[in-house]
N, C-alpha and C positions, 0 to 999 in steps of 0.2 A: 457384594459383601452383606451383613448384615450384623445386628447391634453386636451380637456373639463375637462375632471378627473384629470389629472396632474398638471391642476391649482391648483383645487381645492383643493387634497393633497398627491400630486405627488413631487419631487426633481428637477422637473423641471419648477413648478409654485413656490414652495418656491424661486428658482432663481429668477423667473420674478418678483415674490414681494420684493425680494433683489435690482435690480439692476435697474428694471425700477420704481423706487419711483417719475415720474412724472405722472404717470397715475390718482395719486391721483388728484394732481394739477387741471390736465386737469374734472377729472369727476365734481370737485365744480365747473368751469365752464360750463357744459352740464346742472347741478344743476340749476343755475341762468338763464341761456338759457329757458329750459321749464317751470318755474316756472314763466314766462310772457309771456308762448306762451299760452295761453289760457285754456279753458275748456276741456280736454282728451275725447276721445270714453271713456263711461262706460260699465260697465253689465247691462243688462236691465233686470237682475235677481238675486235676493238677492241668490238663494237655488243654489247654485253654488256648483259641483262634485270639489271635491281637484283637479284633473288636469287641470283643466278650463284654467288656463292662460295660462298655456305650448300648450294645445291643438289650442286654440287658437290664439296663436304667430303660430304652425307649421303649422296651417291648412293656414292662410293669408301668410305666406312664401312661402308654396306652388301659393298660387294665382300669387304670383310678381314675382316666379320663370317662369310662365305660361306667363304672361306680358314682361318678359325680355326673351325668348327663348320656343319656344314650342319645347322642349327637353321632353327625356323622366322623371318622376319619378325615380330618379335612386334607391332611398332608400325605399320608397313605393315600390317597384320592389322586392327589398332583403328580404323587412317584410313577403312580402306574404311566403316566404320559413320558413322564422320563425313560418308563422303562421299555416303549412300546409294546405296551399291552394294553392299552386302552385311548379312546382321544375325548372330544372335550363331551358329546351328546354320554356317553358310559358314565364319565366322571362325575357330570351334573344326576344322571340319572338315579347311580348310586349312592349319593348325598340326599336324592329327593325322598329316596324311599324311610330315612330313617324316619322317629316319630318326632323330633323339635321340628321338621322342614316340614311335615304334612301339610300346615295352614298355610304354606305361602301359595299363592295364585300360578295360575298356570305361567305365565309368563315369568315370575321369578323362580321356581322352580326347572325352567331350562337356564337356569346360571343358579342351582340350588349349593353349588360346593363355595359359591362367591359370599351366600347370605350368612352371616349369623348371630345368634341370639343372643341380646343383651340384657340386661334388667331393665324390664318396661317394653322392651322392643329387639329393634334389629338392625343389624348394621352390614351395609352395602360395599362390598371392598372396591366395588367401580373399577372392576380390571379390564384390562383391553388385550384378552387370552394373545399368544402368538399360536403360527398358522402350525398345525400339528395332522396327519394322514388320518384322514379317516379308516380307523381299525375296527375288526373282528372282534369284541370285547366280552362277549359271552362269561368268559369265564371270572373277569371282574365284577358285571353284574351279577352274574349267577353267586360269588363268594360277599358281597353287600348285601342279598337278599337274604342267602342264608342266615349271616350275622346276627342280620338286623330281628329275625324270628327266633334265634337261639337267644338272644338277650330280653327279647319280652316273658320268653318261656322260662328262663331258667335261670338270668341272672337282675334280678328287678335293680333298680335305679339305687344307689342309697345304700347296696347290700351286698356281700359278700356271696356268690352261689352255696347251695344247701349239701352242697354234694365234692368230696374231691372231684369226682367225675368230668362234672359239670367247667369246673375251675379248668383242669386241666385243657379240655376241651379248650376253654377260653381263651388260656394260656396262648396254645397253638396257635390260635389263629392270631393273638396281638403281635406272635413273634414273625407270624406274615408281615402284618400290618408293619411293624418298624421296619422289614426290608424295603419293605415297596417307598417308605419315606425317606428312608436312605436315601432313596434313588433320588428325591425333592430336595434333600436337606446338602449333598455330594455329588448328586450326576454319579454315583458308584451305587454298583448293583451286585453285592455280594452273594445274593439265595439265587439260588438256579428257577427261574422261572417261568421255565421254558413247557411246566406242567401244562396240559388242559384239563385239566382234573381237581376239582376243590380238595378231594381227599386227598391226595398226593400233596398238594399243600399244605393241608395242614401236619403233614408227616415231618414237614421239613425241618419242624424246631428238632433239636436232641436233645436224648434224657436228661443229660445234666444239667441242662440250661431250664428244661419243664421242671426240674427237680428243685431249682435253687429259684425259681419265678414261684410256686406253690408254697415254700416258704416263705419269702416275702411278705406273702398273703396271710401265711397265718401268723405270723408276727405282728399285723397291722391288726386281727383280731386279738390275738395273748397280749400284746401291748397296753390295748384300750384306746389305740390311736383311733379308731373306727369312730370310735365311741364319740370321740373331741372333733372328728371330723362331723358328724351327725350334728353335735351341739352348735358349732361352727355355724352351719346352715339353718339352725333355729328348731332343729330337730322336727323335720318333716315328715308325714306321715308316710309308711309301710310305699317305697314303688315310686315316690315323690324324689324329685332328682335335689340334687344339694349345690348344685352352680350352675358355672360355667363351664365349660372345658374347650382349653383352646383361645383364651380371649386375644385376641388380634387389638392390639397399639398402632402396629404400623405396619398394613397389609406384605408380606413376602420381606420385611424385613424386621419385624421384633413380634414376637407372641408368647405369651406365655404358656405356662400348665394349667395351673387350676385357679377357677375363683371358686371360694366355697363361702355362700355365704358375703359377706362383705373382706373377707380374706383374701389374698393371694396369694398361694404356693406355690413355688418351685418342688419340686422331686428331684431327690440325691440318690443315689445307690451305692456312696462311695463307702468305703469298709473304715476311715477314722478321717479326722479333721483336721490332721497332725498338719497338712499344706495351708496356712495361714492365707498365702498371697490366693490360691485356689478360690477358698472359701471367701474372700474379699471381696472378690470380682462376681461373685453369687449372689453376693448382698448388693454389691454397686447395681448390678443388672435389675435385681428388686424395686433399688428407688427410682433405675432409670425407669421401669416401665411406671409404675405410678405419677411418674413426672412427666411422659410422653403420654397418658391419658389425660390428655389439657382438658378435653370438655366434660372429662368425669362419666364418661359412660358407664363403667362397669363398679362405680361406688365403692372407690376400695378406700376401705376405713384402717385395716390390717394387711402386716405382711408375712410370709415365715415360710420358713423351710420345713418338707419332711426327709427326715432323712430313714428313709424307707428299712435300710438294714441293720436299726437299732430300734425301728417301730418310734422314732422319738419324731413329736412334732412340736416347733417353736415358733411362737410368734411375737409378735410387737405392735404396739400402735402406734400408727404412721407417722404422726409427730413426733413421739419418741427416736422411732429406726431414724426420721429424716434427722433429726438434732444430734443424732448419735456419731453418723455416718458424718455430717460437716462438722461433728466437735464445735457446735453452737446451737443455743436455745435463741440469739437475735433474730427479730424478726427481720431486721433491714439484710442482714447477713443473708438470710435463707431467701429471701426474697430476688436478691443479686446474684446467688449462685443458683437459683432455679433460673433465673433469666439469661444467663449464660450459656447455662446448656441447653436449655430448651434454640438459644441460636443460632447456637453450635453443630446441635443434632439437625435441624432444619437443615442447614446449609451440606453438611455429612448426607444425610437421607437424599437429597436434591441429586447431589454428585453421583452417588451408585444407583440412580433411578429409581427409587423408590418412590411415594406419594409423599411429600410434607404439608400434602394440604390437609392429613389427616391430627398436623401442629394446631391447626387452626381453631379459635375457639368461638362459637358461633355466638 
């Protein structure tokens, strides 16, 4: 399982729908918020595959994770093992070659897809891979390499690409990328992957799906979300990355989207907010992850949702979101229900095998 699932029906989302009953509060807020921020990104196609949304929320999280950090795919990376098309020497190889993993030494770069970069430093997910065939992986390396030259040339850190061209391109291959994660995130492998050929890969997205991903994008520019996204990060210079992408809580069981900045984003793709209880467990999962980073590694001061097909981005600061969500400004109060769940979640995370030493505060 993982925190995703524990929401949903797990003993320790039953807690969170116990005790954080202002989540609701706040989602009729986000409610009234989009529902006068205008006209949504649509589908530009009625014949729409059941995964359509999801695919399309992962494949455009991919892109903003590309925009805030040209980091590797970490979970794109994993899929491929699921999907046998690669094993663990590809996986590491292709995480090593991006430009945040260049500086680590030889020896941490044959476990480069385990490393990653925190503020200040870097953090060791200490996995103990299981035993996977040594595969022919050519063609995952070969699609990592390429990647990783098409995003220095043509789409810099921090910046939208100059070109639809360019985007489109990009598009394609995130929409690889969220297959192959699929296969990490479900054990299901929906894209035929049976290609040896990068190009053929990239074919795979379809128009409508590259048609309504290219919108997105330019939404996040006509919005000005870009814009608040930049300031977010302190506004870094031209090619300079704006976070994190990808920050890991609790290795193979909680990670999020984005840190920008002292921020932390989730990405939405969903068309209104009208699902109260939905958008609740969006927030809940926000304070959990700031609450399962006990040692404060990634400095999150702020939290907030973009909800990508209204270009709208909201946040809060963390004392606020936290007092909001338990409906109390006491300290003794928040203090008891952070020691609850913190655990709660220990003992949860223990059971599905995850690390809870990562609970631990040094």
């Amino acid at each position: 399982m993982s925190l995703t699932s524990q929401q949903r029906s797990g003993e320790l989302g039953d807690w969170m729908r116990t005790f954080l009953t202002g989540a609701r509060t706040l989602a009729g807020h986000i409610d009234e918020t989009l529902a006068t921020a205008g006209r949504p990104v649509s589908p530009v196609s009625r014949d729409l595959a059941p995964r359509h949304w999801a695919d399309i929320g992962g494949a455009f999280g991919q892109r903003l994770a590309f925009l805030t950090q040209h980091a590797p795919p970490y979970y794109a990376l994993y899929g491929t093992l699921s999907a046998e098309l690669a094993d663990w020497r590809a996986v590491h190889r292709g995480a090593a070659c991006f430009p945040t993993h260049r500086g680590l030494t030889e020896e941490q770069q044959s476990r480069a897809c385990d490393w990653r970069p925190i503020p200040g430093g870097w953090l060791d997910l200490g996995l103990n891979p299981p035993a996977v065939p040594v595969i022919d992986s050519q063609l995952v390396t070969e699609f990592m390499t390429r990647l990783r030259d098409y995003l220095s040339r043509r789409t810099p850190q921090g910046q939208f690409a100059g070109s639809l061209g360019a985007e489109t391109t990009l598009a394609r291959a995130c929409w690889v990328l969220n297959g192959w994660e699929g296969a990490y995130r479900s054990g299901r492998i929906d894209l035929d992957f049976t290609s040896t050929d990068v190009s053929a890969l990239l074919n795979l997205a379809p128009g409508h799906a590259l048609t309504e991903l290219l919108a997105l994008t330019t939404r996040a520019h006509a919005s000005g979300a870009l814009d608040v996204l930049r300031s977010l990060a302190g506004n870094p210079a031209p090619g300079e990355a704006l976070g994190i992408a990808g920050p890991v809580f609790v290795p193979h069981w909680a990670d999020g989207d984005l840190l920008i900045g002292d921020t932390l984003l989730d990405v939405k793709t969903v068309m209104h907010a009208r699902n109260h209880e939905r958008t609740a467990d969006w927030l809940r999962q926000l304070l959990a992850y700031t609450w399962l980073d006990v040692q404060d590694r990634y400095r999150i001061r702020r939290v907030g949702l973009y909800l990508a097909r209204h270009g709208k981005l909201l946040t809060w600061p963390i004392d606020t979101f936290t007092h909001t969500l338990l409906g109390s400004t006491d300290s003794a109060t928040v203090a008891a229900r952070y020691g609850e769940f913190r655990r709660l979640a220990g003992r949860v995370i223990a059971d599905e095998g995850a690390d809870p030493r990562h609970l631990q505060v040094c």
